[in-house]
Residue frames relative to the residue before (quaternion, step in Angstrom):
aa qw qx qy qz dx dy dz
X 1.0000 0.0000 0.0000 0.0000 0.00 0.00 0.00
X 0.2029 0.7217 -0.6356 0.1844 3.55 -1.09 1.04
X 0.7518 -0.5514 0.2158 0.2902 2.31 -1.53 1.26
X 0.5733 -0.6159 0.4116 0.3501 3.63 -1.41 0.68
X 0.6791 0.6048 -0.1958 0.3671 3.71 1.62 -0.71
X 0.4695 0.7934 -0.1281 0.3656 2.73 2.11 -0.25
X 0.0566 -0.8254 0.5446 0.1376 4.18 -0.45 0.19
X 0.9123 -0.2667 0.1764 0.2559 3.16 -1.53 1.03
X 0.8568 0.4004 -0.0540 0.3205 2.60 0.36 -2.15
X 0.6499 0.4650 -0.3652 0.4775 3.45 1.76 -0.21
X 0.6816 0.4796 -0.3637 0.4161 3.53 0.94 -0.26
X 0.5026 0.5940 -0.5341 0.3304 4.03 1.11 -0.28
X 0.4227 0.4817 -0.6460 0.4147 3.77 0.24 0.52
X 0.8121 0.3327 -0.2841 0.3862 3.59 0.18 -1.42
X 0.4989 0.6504 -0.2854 0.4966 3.51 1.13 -0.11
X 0.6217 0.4703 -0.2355 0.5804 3.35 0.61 -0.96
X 0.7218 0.4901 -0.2856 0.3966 3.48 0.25 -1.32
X 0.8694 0.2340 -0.1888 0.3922 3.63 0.55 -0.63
X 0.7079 0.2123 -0.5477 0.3922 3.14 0.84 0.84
X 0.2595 0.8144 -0.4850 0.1851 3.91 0.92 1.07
X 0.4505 0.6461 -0.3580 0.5014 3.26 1.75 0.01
X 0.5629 0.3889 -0.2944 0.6673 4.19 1.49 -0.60
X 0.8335 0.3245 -0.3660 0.2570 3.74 -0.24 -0.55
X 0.8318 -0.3805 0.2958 0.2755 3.29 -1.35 0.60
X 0.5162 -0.5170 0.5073 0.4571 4.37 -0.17 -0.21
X 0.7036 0.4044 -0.2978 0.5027 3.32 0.69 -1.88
X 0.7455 0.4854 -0.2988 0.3454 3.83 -0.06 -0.59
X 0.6476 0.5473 -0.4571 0.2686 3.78 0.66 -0.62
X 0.7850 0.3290 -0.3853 0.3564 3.30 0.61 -0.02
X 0.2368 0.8307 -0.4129 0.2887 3.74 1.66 0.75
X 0.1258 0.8162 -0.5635 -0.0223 3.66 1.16 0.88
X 0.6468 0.4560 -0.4904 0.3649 3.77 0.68 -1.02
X 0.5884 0.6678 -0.3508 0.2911 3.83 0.81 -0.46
X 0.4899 0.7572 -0.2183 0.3728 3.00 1.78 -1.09
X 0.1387 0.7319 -0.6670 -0.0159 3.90 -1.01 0.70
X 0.1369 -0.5927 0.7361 0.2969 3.44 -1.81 -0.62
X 0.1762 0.7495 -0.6369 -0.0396 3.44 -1.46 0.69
X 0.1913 -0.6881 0.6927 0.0999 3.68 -1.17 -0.26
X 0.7863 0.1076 -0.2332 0.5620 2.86 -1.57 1.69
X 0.7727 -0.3231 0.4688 0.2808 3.54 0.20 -1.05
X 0.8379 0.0417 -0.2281 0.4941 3.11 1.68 -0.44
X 0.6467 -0.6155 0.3524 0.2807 3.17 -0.99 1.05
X 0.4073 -0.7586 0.4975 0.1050 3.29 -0.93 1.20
X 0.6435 -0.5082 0.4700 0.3268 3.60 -1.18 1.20
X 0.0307 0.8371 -0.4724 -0.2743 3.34 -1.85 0.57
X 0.4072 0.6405 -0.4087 0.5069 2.85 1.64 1.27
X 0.5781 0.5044 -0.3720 0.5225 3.69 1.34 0.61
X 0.5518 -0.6046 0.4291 0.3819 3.34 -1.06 0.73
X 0.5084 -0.5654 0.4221 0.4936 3.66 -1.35 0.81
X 0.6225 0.5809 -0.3733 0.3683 4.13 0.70 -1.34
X 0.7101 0.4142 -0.2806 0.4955 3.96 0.82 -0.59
X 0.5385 0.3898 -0.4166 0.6200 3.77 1.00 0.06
X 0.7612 0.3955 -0.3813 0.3446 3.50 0.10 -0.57
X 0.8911 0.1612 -0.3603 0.2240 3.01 1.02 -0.24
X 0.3786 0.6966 -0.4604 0.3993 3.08 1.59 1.43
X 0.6348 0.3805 -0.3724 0.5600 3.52 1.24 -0.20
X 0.6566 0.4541 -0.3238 0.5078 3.65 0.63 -0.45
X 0.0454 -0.8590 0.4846 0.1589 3.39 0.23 -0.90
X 0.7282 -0.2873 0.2819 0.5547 4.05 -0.78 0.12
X 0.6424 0.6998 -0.2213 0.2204 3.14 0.12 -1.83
X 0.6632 0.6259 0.0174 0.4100 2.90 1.33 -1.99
X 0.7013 0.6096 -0.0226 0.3688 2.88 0.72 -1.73
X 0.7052 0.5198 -0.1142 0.4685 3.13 1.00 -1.62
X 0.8338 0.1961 -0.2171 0.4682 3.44 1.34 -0.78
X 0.7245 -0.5365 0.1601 0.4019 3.50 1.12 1.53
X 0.4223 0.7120 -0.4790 0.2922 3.37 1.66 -0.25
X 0.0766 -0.8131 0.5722 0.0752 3.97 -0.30 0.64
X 0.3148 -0.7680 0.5194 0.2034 4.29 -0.89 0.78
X 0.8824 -0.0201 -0.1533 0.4443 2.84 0.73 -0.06
Protein backbone atom coordinates (compact mmCIF):
# COMPACT_ATOMS: atom_id res chain seq x y z
CA UNK A 1 0.00 0.00 0.00
CA UNK A 2 1.21 3.50 -1.04
CA UNK A 3 0.30 6.41 -1.09
CA UNK A 4 -2.14 7.44 -4.04
CA UNK A 5 0.29 10.72 -4.57
CA UNK A 6 3.00 8.62 -4.97
CA UNK A 7 5.09 7.38 -8.41
CA UNK A 8 6.54 4.18 -9.44
CA UNK A 9 9.78 5.17 -9.52
CA UNK A 10 9.89 5.65 -5.67
CA UNK A 11 8.44 2.43 -4.72
CA UNK A 12 10.64 -0.04 -7.28
CA UNK A 13 13.02 -0.62 -4.36
CA UNK A 14 10.10 -2.21 -2.39
CA UNK A 15 8.91 -3.85 -5.47
CA UNK A 16 12.01 -5.13 -6.59
CA UNK A 17 12.69 -6.48 -3.18
CA UNK A 18 9.77 -8.80 -3.06
CA UNK A 19 9.70 -10.48 -5.96
CA UNK A 20 13.79 -11.20 -5.97
CA UNK A 21 13.09 -14.48 -4.41
CA UNK A 22 11.33 -15.49 -8.42
CA UNK A 23 14.09 -13.82 -10.41
CA UNK A 24 17.14 -15.24 -11.71
CA UNK A 25 20.86 -13.91 -9.80
CA UNK A 26 21.76 -12.48 -13.30
CA UNK A 27 18.56 -10.31 -13.36
CA UNK A 28 17.98 -8.86 -9.79
CA UNK A 29 19.65 -6.00 -10.31
CA UNK A 30 17.97 -5.37 -14.06
CA UNK A 31 16.24 -2.06 -12.82
CA UNK A 32 16.44 -0.40 -16.41
CA UNK A 33 14.64 -3.73 -17.50
CA UNK A 34 12.09 -3.20 -14.94
CA UNK A 35 8.30 -2.11 -16.00
CA UNK A 36 4.65 -1.94 -14.55
CA UNK A 37 1.64 -2.51 -16.81
CA UNK A 38 -2.06 -3.64 -16.76
CA UNK A 39 -4.19 -5.40 -19.18
CA UNK A 40 -1.28 -5.07 -21.44
CA UNK A 41 -0.39 -1.64 -21.11
CA UNK A 42 2.36 -0.37 -19.38
CA UNK A 43 1.78 2.30 -17.02
CA UNK A 44 3.46 5.91 -17.06
CA UNK A 45 6.30 6.81 -14.60
CA UNK A 46 5.80 10.30 -14.51
CA UNK A 47 1.99 10.00 -13.45
CA UNK A 48 0.76 9.62 -10.11
CA UNK A 49 0.13 5.83 -9.06
CA UNK A 50 -3.81 7.17 -7.65
CA UNK A 51 -4.48 8.87 -11.30
CA UNK A 52 -3.53 5.64 -13.28
CA UNK A 53 -5.51 3.72 -11.05
CA UNK A 54 -8.12 5.49 -11.49
CA UNK A 55 -8.01 5.77 -15.22
CA UNK A 56 -7.36 2.17 -15.97
CA UNK A 57 -9.55 0.94 -13.19
CA UNK A 58 -12.07 3.39 -13.17
CA UNK A 59 -15.18 4.00 -10.52
CA UNK A 60 -17.12 1.24 -11.89
CA UNK A 61 -14.34 -1.06 -10.85
CA UNK A 62 -13.68 0.11 -7.69
CA UNK A 63 -17.10 0.03 -6.37
CA UNK A 64 -17.20 -3.69 -7.01
CA UNK A 65 -13.87 -4.57 -5.03
CA UNK A 66 -12.32 -5.50 -8.33
CA UNK A 67 -8.59 -4.30 -7.37
CA UNK A 68 -5.45 -4.11 -10.51
CA UNK A 69 -3.08 -4.47 -8.82
Amino acid sequence: MVPRLNYLVFILDKVKSAFDDFVSAELIDAFPDMWFEYNNIPLKWDVPIGVQFDTYVGLKNQMSGELPW
